[in-house]
N, C-alpha and C positions, 0 to 999 in steps of 0.2 A: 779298492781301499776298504779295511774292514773297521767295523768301529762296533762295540755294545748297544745291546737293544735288545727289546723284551719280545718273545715271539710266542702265540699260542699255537699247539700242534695238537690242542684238543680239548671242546670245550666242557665249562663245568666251573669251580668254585676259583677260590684266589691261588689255590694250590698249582693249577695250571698254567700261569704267567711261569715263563721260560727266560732267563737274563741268560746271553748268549753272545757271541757275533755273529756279523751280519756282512755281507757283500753290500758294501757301495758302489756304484757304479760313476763313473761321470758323467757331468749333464749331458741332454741329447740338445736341438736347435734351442727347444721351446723351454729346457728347464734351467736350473738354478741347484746348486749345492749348497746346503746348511750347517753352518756349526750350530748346535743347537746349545744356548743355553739356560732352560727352562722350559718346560713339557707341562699344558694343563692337562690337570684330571677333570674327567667329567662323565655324572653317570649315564650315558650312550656306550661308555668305556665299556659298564658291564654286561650291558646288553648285546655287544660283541664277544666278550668273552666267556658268556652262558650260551651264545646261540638262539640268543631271542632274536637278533637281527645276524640275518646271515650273512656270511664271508667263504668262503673255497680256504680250506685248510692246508698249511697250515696258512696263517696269517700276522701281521704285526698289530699293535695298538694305538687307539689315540690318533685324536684329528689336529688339535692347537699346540702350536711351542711356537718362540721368539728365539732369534740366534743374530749371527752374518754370514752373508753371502762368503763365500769361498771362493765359487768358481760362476759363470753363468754359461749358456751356451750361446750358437750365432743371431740368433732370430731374437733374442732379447736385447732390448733397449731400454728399458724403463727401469732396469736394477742394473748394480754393477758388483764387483768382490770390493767387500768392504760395508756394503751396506747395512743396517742394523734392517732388520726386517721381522716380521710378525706371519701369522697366517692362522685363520678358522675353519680351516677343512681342505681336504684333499683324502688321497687312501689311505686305507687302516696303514700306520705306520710313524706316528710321534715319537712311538717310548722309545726313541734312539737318540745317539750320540749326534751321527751326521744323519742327514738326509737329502737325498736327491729326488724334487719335483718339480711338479709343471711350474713355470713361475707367474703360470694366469691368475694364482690363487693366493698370494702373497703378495704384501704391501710392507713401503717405508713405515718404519717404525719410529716416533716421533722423539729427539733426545729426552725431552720432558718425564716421559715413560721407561720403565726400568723393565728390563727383559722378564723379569718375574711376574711383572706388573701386563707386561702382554702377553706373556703366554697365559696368563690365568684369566683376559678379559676377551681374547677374543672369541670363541664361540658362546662362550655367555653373554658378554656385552654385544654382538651383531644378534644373537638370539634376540632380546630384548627390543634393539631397535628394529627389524623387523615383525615383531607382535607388537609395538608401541605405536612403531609410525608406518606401515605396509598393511602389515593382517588387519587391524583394526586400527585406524590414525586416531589417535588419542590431540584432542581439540585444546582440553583443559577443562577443569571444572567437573567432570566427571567421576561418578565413584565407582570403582570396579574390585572385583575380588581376585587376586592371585595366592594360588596356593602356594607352599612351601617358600615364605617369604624370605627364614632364614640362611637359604641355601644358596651358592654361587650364584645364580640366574636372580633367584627372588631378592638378594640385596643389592643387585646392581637395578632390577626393575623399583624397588623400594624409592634407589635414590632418584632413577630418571623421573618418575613418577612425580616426583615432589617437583624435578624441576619444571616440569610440564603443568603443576597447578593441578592436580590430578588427585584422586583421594584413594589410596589405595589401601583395599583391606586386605590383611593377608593372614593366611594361616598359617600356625606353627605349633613345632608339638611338645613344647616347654618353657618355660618362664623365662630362661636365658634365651632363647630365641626369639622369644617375643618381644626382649629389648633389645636385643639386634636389630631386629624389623625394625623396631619404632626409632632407635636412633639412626638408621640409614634413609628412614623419611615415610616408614608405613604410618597412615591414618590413624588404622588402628588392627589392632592383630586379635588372634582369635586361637584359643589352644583347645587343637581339638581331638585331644586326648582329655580333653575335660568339658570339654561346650557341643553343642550339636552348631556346626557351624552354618548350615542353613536357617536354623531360628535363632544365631546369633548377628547375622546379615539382616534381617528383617526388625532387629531389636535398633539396630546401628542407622537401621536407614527409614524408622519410622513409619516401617510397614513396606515401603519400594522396593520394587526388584531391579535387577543391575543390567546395563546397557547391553556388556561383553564378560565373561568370564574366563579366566585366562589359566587353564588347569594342565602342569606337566603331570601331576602326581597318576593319575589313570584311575585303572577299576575299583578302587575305594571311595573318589570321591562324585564318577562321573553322574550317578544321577540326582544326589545332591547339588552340583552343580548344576544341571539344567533346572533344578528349583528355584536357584537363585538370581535365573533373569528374566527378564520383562519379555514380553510378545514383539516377537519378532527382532527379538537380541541374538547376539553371537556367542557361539560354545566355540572356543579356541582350545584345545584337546594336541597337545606340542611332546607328550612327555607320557612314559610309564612306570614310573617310581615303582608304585605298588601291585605292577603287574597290569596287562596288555588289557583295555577295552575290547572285549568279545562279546559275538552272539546280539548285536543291538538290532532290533528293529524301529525302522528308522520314522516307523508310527508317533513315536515316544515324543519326537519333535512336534510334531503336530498336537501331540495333546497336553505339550507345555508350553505350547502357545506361537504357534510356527515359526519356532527358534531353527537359525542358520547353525550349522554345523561344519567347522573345517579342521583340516591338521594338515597341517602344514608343519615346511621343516626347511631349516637356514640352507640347503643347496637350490632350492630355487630361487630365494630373495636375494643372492648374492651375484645372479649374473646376468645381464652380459657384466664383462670388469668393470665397467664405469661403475656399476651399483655399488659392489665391492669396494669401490676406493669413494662412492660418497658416504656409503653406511659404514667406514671404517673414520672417515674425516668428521661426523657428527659424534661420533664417542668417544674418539680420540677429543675433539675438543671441548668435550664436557668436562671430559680427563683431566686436560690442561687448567680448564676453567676453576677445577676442583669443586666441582657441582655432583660429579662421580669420583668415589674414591676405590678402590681397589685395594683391602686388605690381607695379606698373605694368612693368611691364618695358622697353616699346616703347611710342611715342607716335607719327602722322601725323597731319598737316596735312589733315581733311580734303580739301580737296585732292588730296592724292597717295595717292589709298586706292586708286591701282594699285599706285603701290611696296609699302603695307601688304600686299597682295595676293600680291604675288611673293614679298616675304618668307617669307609664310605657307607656301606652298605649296611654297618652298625649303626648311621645314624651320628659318628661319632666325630663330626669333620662339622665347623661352620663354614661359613663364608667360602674364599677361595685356597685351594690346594693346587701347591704344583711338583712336580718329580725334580729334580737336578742332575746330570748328567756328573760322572763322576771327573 
């Protein structure tokens, strides 16, 4: 079965996204067939499609998209055709129309939830609650700094945050982001294209430094970020926005104060399945609760998931973005 999909055959700028067909195949024992309707973007996308994380060429895009089941194979019993279903990662392979994978990786998708609404939460929302409640379990009462507040990850952490009782500062790099932040529940935000945001931390918290710091942005902000937590606090380092943490020697810890250091990434907090389906049941029912909201912000044409692309990477996208399948 052939269906559209975007495929890269070599990497480099937005110009390389490829809209094509594609061979489907039908499920094997362990898999499931997708109608896909709704594909999240997310910037790991670009980092696959420059070649900063590598892949065997050519290759497809994208980890999350929401659809129904089609078809399923013998060995599944936990989905059937017809189900509305979700998924946060599996192979390079989202920006398609259908898709056929394992179906260990894929959960019911709640009526309450709109397919746009979970293609665009779930590897940001399981990202989250694994740095929230895995990486570092957030108690309540705590003030932590998360960078780029305004962006997919950082407005869904915004809100859990709040519901967790949680003070969360967060950085952004403009005055309309920064009321983003603060109306999805950051503490308080910090623009810092105009503030040093490590002597804006220490202005906010009365001279203390922070438990955990939770930085996807990378080599711009990573040693200001180890400024800004206490001895023997956690550097949670998820993300490369601004290009790849290199070359650290791992002294640096030590002499800001024998801080832990980890990076970690959503394919180990998500299995065996059971984790998967509690860490999709606790966001999903925040979801429900309306304690998290999930704003569409921006919409492309599959199709044009080069423009979604350059948006991206301009800076020029808040909140959540997802592609649509034509």
């Amino acid at each position: 079965m052939k269906a559209k999909a975007i495929l890269v055959r070599r990497h480099g700028g937005p110009e390389v996204l490829e809209y094509g067909e594609v061979e489907v195949p039908d499920p094997g024992a362990d898999e499931v067939r997708i109608r896909q309707h709704a594909i999240g973007l997310n910037f790991i996308d670009v980092y696959y499609r420059t070649g900063l994380y590598s892949s065997p060429l050519p290759h497809g895009l994208g980890f999350e998209a929401a659809g129904v089941v089609e078809a399923v194979g013998g060995n599944v019993r936990f989905l059937k055709a017809g189900d509305r279903v979700a998924y946060p990662q599996g192979p390079l392979g989202a920006y398609s129309e259908l898709r056929t994978m394992s179906a260990a990786t894929v959960v019911r998708l709640p009526k309450q939830i709109s397919y746009e609404q979970g293609a665009a939460v779930m590897l940001k929302g399981l990202t989250v609650q694994y740095l929230f409640r895995q990486t570092y379990r957030l108690q309540g009462n705590e003030t932590i700094l998360f960078h780029a507040a305004a962006g997919g990850v950082g407005l869904i952490a915004c809100q859990w945050a709040r519901a967790l009782g949680v003070k969360l500062i967060g950085t952004v790099s403009s005055p309309d982001k920064a009321a983003l932040a603060k109306k999805a529940g950051a503490w308080q935000t910090i623009d810092y294209s105009k503030e040093n945001f490590v002597e804006r931390v220490q202005q906010l918290t009365g001279g203390r430094k922070l438990p955990v710091v939770y930085d996807g942005v990378g080599k711009s902000t990573w040693e200001g970020s180890l400024d800004c937590i206490e001895p023997r606090g956690l550097m949670v380092s998820f993300g490369n926005a601004s290009g790849a943490v290199t070359g650290v020697a791992i002294g640096i810890l030590a002499q800001k104060g024998s801080l832990f250091l980890t990076r970690p990434t959503l394919a180990t907090h998500i299995v065996p399945r059971a984790r998967l389906e509690a860490s999709s049941e606790e966001l999903f029912d925040l979801m429900i609760a309306g304690k998290i909201k999930v704003d569409i912000e921006q919409r492309y044409p599959l199709a044009e998931a080069a423009r979604a692309h350059q948006d991206l990477e301009g800076r020029k996208t808040v909140g959540s973005t997802v592609l649509l399948p034509a």
